[in-house]
N, C-alpha and C positions, 0 to 999 in steps of 0.2 A: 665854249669854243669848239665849232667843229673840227671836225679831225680830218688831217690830207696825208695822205702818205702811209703805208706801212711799217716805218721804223718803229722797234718796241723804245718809246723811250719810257725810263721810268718817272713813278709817281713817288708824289710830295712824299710819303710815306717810307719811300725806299732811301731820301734822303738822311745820312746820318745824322744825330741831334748835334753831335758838336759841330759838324757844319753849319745847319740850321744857327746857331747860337752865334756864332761867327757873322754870319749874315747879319741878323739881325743887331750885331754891334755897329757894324760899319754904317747900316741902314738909320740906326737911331731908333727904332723903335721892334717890337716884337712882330713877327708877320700871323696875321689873324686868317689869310684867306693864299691860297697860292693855286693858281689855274693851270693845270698843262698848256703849251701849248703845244703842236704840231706845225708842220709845216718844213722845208729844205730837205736836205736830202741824208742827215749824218742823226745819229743816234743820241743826240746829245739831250742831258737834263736842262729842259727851256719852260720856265713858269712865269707867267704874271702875278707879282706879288701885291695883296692888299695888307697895310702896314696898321697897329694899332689906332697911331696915330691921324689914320686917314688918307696919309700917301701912298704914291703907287710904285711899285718898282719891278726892275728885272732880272731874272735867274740865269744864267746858262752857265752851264758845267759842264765840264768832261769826268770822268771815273774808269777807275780799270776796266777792260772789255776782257772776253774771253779768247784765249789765243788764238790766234786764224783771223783774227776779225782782221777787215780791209777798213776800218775807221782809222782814219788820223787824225790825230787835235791839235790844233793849231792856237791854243787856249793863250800859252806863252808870249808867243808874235803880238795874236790880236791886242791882250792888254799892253804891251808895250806900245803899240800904237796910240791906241786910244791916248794913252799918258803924254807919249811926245808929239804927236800930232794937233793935239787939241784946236791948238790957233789956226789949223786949217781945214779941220775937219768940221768946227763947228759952224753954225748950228746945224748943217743935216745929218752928221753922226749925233745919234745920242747921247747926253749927260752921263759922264763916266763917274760912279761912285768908287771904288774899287776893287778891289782883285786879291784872293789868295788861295794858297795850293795847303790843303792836308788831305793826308792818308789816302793819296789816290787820286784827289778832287781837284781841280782846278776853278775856282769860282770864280765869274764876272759879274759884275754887278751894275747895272745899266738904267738910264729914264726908261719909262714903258713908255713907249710910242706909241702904244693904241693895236686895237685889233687887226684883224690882216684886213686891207682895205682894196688890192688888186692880188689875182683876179678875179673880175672880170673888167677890162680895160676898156673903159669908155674911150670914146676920142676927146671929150672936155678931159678925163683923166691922164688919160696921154700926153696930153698936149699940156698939161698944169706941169706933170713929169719933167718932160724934156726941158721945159723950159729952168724947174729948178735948178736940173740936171746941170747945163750950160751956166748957170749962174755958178756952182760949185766948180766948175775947168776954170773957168773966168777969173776965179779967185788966184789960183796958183800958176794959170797960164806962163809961161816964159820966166815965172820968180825963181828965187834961190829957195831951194827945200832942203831937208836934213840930208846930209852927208851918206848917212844910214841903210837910207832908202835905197833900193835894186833899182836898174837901171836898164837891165836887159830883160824881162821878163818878157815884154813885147816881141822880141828878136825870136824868141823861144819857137812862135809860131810860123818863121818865117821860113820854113823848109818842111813841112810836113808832106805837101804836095810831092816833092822831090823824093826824100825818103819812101813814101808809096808806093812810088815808080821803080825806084830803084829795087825795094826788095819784095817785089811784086804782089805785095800786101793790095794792090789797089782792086783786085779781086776780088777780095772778101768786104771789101765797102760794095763792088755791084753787086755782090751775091746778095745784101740784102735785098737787093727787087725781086728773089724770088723768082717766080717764072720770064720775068721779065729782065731778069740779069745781064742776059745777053746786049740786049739794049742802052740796057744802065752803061755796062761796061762801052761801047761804042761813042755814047756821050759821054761819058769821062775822055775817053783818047780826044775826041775833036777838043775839050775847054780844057788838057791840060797845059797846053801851050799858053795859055790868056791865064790861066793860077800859076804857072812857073814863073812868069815875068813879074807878076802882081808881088809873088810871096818876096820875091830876090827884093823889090821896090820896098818892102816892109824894113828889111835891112839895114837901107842905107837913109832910113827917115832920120829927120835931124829937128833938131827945135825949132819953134818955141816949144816946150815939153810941159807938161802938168802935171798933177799929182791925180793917180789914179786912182780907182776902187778896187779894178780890175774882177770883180763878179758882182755887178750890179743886174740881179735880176730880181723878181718879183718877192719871192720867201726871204730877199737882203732887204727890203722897204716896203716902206708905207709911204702912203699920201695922207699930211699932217697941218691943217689951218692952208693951203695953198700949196705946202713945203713937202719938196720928199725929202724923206731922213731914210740914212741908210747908213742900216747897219754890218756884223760882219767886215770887218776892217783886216783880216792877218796876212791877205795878197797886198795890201798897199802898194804901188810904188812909182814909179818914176815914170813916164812915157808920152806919144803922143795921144790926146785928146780924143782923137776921132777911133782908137782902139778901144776905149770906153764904150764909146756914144754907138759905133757899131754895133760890139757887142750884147748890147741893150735893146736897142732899136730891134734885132731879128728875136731875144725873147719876147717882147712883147706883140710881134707880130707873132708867132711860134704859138704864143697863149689866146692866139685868138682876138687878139687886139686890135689895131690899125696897119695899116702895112709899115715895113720899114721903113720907105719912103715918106711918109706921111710924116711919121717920126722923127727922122732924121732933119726934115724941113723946117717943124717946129723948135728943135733945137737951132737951128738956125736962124731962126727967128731972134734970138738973144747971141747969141755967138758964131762966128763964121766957121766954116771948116776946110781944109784942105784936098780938094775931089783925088787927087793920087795916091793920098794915105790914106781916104776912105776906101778909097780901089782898094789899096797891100790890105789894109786892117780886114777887108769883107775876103779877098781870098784867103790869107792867113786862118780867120778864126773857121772859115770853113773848112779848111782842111785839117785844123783841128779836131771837129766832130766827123767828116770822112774817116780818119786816124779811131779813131776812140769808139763809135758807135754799132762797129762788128765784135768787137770786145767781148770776152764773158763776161758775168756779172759778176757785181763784185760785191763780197762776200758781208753783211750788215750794212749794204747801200742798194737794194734792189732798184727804185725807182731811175738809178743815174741814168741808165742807158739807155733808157724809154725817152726821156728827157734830153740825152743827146741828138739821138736820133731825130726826135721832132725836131731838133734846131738846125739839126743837117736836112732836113727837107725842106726848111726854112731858108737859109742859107744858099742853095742849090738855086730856089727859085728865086732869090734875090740877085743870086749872083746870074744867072740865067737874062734877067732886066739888064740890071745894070750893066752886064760886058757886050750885050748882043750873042748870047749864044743861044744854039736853039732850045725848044723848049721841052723839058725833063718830064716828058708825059709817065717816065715807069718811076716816077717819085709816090706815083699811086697804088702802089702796090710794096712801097717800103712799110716795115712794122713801125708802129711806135705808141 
């Protein structure tokens, strides 16, 4: 398994035996082979297991960290998901074996879905993507979902452009350009007027609503027989459709992929979407990485912010397309 990322996660070895033991009860058989993997952006214990038996399975744990750490685990959520989600999740979440907590540990126990298969994103790949992608909204589109589930998560992003403004943080997002600041800053004032309108628009989105992933990007799936599976479930939750499918569509343009256009179309190809909530959802989640990508780093997740920031130049220029604004030429001199 090559390795992506500089998180130290630890090795099979560092794993305690009664864990280990544990494991392999729930699994049914002893584990003879267990591969790191790498990949996301959290520190967490993720191995591909090969099982006596000949089966394959999967690791991921959380463990105590050392104080200061900026890791949070969300170990708790995700398996509760997995468990009462099932009938909507399957099949492109993975076969949930199960889950349990000692001395620290928090174990999930998961189908292997196979090696990391994007990126690098083809457009036959992309286009296999979206399309599953829409098949899985499709499922839960306008249904009744658990009680449970958040509701507002979406709304979350629906002021971030505002806040900027107001406490004149929006600064430090053009300071990223660097000599070219000056600049940055001048295009932000003309397109804050066309994100203020967009984000309030995100607000007042209304149903049909679906069941979300809400961080579906590349180190959350594979592409698996046709099918992406995706994993990573503890954001679950309640929202519109096209907040997803945004989101996604500018990682995989961001990774080098197809443009989000392209993307976005594909998914459309199997399901329709609503152009004014793609509006709110594309200024919304941009001004979420505007927000986020001048940030310090944060403290046993180095990669996050490099990886924001690509999606804010991503985003910029999608959003640049899509509202008619002009065009973000000191996005070339942003770091990322």
């Amino acid at each position: 398994m090559s390795r992506r990322g500089t998180e130290a996660k630890p090795p099979w070895s560092a794993v305690p035996n009664d864990i280990k033991e544990r494991a392999a009860k729930i699994l049914g058989a002893p584990v003879v082979r267990a591969e790191r993997v790498y990949g996301g952006y959290a520190p967490s214990a993720t191995f591909r297991l090969r099982l006596a038996n000949g089966k394959r399975a999967f690791f991921k744990s959380s463990y105590p960290l050392p104080k200061g750490s900026g890791t949070q685990w969300y170990m708790s959520q995700e398996a509760r998901n997995y468990r009462t989600l099932e009938r909507f999740i399957r099949p492109w979440a993975p076969r949930f074996f199960g889950s349990f907590e000692h001395d620290g540990w928090h174990v999930l126990l998961l189908e292997d879905v196979g090696p990391r298969s994007v990126p690098p994103w083809s457009p036959a790949k992309a286009r296999r993507a979206a399309h599953s992608y829409a098949r899985f909204h499709s499922r839960t589109n306008g249904k009744r979902l658990p009680r449970s589930l958040r509701r507002t998560l979406f709304i979350d992003h629906s002021r971030f452009w505002r806040t900027l403004s107001k406490t004149g943080e929006l600064d430090k997002t053009a300071a990223l350009a660097g000599r070219r600041g000056d600049e940055a800053r001048e295009w932000l004032d003309v397109a804050l007027p066309v994100f203020f309108a967009h984000e309030r628009a995100l607000e007042r989105a209304r149903p049909p609503f679906a069941l979300l992933h809400f961080d579906t990007r590349s180190d959350n799936v594979r592409l698996h027989n046709g099918r992406l599976r995706i994993f990573d479930w503890p954001f679950a939750c309640v929202g519109p459709a096209e907040f997803d499918v945004v989101a996604f569509c500018q990682s995989v343009a961001a990774e080098r992929g197809p443009g989000a256009e392209r993307v976005l179309a594909w998914y459309e190809e199997i399901a329709p979407l609503r152009p004014a909530v793609v509006d709110a959802s594309l200024a919304g989640i941009t001004g979420y990485f505007a927000d986020r990508s001048w940030r310090p780093p944060i403290v046993g997740l180095p990669r996050v912010r490099d990886w924001q920031r690509a999606q804010l130049k991503e985003c910029i220029r999608w959003s640049a397309r899509r509202f008619d604004l002009p065009e973000p030429r000191w996005l070339a001199t942003l770091p990322s």
